[in-house]
Each structure stands twice: as structure tokens, then as C-alpha cells.
N, C-alpha and C positions, 0 to 999 in steps of 0.2 A: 172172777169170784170162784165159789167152789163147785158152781155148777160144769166148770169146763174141765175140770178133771176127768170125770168118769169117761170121757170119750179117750182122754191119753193112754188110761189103766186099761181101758181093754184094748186096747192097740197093741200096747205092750205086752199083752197075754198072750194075744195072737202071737205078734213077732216071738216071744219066747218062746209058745211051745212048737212052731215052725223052726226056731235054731235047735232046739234042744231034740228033736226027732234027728236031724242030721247027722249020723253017724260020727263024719270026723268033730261034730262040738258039742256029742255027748255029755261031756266034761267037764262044761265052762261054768256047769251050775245054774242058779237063779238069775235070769233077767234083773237088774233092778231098774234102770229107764234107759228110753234111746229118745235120741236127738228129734228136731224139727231133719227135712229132707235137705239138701243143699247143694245144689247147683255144683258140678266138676267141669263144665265146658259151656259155651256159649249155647243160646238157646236154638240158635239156627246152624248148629254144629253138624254135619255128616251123621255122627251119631252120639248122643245125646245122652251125658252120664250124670248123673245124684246119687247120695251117698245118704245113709242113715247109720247113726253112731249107736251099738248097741253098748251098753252099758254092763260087763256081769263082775264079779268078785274080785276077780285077778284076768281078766281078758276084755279086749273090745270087738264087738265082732262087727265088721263094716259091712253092710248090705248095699249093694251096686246095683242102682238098675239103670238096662242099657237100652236104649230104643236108635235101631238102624234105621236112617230115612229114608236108605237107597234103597228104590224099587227092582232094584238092579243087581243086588246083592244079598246072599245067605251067610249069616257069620257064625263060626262053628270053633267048641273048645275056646269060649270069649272068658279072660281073665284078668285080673287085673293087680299088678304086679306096684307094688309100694316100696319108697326107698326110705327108711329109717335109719339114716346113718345121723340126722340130727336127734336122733332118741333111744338114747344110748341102754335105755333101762327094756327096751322094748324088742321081743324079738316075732315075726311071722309063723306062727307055726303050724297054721293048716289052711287051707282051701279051697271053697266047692265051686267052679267055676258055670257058666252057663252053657249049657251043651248047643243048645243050637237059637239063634237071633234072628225071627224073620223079618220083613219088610212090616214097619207098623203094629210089631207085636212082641212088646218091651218083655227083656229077660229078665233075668238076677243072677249076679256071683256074689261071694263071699271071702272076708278075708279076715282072719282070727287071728289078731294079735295080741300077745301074752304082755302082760305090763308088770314091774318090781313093785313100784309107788302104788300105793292105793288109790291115791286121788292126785295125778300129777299131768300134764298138760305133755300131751304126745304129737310134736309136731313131722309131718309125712312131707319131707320136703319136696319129694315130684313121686308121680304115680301114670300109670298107663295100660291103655287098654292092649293086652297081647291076643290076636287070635287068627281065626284061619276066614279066608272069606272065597265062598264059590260063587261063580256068575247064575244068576238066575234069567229066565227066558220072563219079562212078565207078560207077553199074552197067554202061555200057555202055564207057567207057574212050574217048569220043567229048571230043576239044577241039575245044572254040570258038575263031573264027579272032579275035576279038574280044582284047588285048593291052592292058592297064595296064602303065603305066611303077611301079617300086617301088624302091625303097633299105632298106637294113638295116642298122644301125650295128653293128661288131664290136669287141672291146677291142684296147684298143694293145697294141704286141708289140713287142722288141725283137730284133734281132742282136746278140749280148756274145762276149766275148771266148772263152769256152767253145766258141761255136761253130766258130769257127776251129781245132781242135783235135781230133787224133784221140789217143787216149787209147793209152800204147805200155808194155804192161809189162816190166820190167829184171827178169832174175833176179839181177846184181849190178850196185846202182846205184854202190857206190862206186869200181868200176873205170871205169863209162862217166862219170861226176865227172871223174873222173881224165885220161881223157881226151881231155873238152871242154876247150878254152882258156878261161881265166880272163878272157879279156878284156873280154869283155863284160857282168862279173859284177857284181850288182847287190845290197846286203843292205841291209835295211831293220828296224828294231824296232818294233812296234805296242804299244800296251795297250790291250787292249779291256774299258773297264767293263763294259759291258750282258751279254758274256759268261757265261753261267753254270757253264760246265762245258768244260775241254778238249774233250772230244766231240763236243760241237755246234759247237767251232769248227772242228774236223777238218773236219767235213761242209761245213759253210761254203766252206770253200777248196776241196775238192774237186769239189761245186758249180760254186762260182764260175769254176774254171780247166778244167773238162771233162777233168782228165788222170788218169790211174791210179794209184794208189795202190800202190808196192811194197813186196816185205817185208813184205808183211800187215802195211803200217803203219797204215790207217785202222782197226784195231783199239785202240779206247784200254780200257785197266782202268777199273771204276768210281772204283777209288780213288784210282788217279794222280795226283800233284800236278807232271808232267813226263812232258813227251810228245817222238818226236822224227818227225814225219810226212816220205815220202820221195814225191815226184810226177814222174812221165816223162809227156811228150807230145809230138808233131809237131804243130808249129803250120804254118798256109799257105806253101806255098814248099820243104817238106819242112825245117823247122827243127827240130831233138831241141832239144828243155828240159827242163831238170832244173831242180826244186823242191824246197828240203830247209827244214823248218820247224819250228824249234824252240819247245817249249810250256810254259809254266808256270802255275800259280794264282798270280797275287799276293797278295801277304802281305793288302792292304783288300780290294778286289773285283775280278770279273773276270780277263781270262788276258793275260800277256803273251807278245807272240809276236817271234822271231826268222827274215826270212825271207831267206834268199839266193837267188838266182834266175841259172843258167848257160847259157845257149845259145848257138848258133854267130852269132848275128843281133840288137846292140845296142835294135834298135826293138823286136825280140819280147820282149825283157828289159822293156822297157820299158812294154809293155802288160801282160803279166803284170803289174808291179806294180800298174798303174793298179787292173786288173780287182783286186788283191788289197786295195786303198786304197779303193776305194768301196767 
């Protein structure tokens, strides 16, 4: 409900005005939301990477934090280097890497990538930790001035459409329907075999579009063979989207779905759907 907001907004204020002091991302403007955190390597990894998707106007800024487990090791000039050759719209253009990584005392880098698309799905097809790593004594907590170069592969991550999106709940969605202008409204019918159950396609969409769920509509009955799911969000730009999705079991297999999609901004229409199609 709209009680769980107010912990994200100031999260997100924090994280802004921590990127927005940083010289090289002066620039990137207003925050408008960052991601949940998300796992880049196994949890009993060497050293242990998450990532948080910062969200601003025309930039993402990626926040890395890196926690070394080796007691054994000091890691220095840790950065972390991304290959965008599948995102063709996107290029690297600054940043601040973590100067030094001790044993059990998680760092942070940064990496500022610039985007064309306002709201378009940025996938980082491999990514890796580069840095220097010097041997530490741990009885006595003495490094050696002695520095190997090392790299560390992390898994691909992407930016989707979700991210773009702060989640807004409606106590009446059919009056703010009402009145959005129709004009940029978009409806599309799916069938989806593979589907097993209304339910899980609820979650699905919900997922997939980052937006909230009103009307305790993401509640489906076990039994339901028709569902009628209600979605508000702000997409980038301050855009309300309204999502209304209607659900059936097909008569063979799987659910078919009904979706209309209304906001103030044709393109947002239209990535919704994309995000709803793949």
C-alpha cells in the first residue's frame, strides 16, 4: 500500500544527493528512482558484487558494492568495467571507482551510462570487476606495498522497462481512467500457452512493468477462471500509466489476456507494451 513508499523516497534522496555531490555526475540531474539491489555473483563468491540501477533524465548511474571475503587480501583502484556492445543507444561516460576494499568492509564504484531512448531496456551483456589486489599480513593487519593486477567476471544485468517506473497507488482507478485522454491508448490481446494459472500471469505483469497493483487487484481466487488486474505508475518524465488487464483460462491451455494501456505520453504507451510482449 502507500504506506511502503515513504521508505523508497527517502532512499532515493539519499542516493541522489550522494551521486549528485560527485563531481564527475554533476550533470546527470534529478534522480527520479533506483532499482531493488541485485545480486552480480554468487553469494559465496571471493568477492561479492550487487548493483543498484539509478534512474536520472538521460543517464543510469550503476552503484556497485563490493565486499572482499579474503582475509588475505587488500583490493585497490576496484572498478568495474561494462560491455554495451548489445546497447547500441548507450555509451559509458564516467566513473568513480572504489579506492581501496578491505577484508569485510564493503566498498562502492560507479558507472554512468548515458542512454538516447528515454525509457528503453539497456542490456550489459558481460561486466567485471578490474583492480589491484595487495597481500595483507592478517595477524598483524600489515600490506604489502607489492600490487597484482586481477579481474573478476560478474553476470549480465539489465535495465527494463520496470526500472523506469515508480509504482503509484489509485484508491479510484476508474475515475483517474476517466480522466486520462484516450489518445494515446493502446490495447492488445495475447494468448499465452505456456501459462499455467491466471496467478502467475498477474505476477508476471506486475513484475515486468514495476507498477502497483490497485484494488487489491493482484489478489486472484484459486479458482477463478477470469480475472480483471488494475496497474498505476509514473514512468520517467513524471508520466501516470494506467494498466487494466483482462484475464481468462482458455477453453485448451493457457490464459488469454486483454491489455489496454492509457497515458499522457504515446512512447510510454508504447514501451509498456513492448515490456508486456517480450
Amino acid at each position: 500500500g502507500g504506506g511502503g513508499g515513504g521508505k523508497k523516497e527517502d532512499k532515493n534522496q539519499m542516493y541522489g544527493e550522494m551521486i549528485n555531490k560527485m563531481p564527475q555526475f554533476a550533470h546527470v540531474g534529478q534522480l527520479f528512482t533506483s532499482s531493488a539491489s541485485v545480486d552480480l555473483t554468487e553469494s559465496e563468491a571471493e568477492y561479492c558484487v550487487s548493483v543498484v540501477k539509478h534512474i536520472f533524465p538521460k543517464h543510469v548511474v550503476l552503484q556497485f558494492t563490493i565486499k572482499n571475503t579474503m582475509e588475505e587480501q587488500q583490493l585497490e583502484d576496484v572498478e568495474v568495467r561494462i560491455d554495451l556492445s548489445d546497447a547500441p543507444n548507450c555509451k559509458v561516460e564516467s566513473h568513480a571507482p572504489a579506492e581501496v576494499i578491505k577484508y569485510g568492509q564493503p566498498g562502492v564504484a560507479f558507472v554512468c551510462v548515458e542512454r538516447a531512448d528515454a525509457i528503453g531496456s539497456v542490456f550489459i551483456k558481460a561486466s567485471k570487476l578490474v583492480f589491484k589486489i595487495k597481500e595483507v599480513d592478517p595477524s598483524t593487519g600489515e600490506v604489502y606495498d607489492e600490487a597484482a593486477e586481477e579481474e573478476y567476471p560478474l553476470d549480465e544485468m539489465e535495465v527494463s522497462t520496470s526500472d523506469y517506473c515508480k509504482p503509484q497507488d489509485l484508491a479510484d482507478f476508474r475515475r483517474s481512467w476517466e480522466a486520462t485522454t484516450p489518445d494515446n491508448d493502446l490495447v492488445e490481446e495475447f494468448r499465452l500457452e505456456r501459462q499455467k494459472s491466471i496467478a502467475d500471469t498477474v505476477q508476471g505483469l506486475i513484475d515486468a512493468l514495476g507498477m502497483e497493483p490497485c484494488e487489491k487487484s493482484a489478489a486472484v481466487s484459486a479458482a477463478a477462471r477470469t480475472h480483471r488486474l488494475l496497474l498505476s505508475g509514473i514512468f520517467l518524465g513524471g508520466i501516470a500509466t494506467l494498466v487494466r488487464a483482462d484475464l481468462r483460462m482458455a477453453q485448451t491451455a493457457g490464459v488469454e489476456m486483454k491489455v489496454s494501456i492509457r497515458t499522457e505520453d504515446l512512447a510510454v504507451s508504447e514501451a509498456v507494451l513492448e515490456a508486456i510482449s517480450s
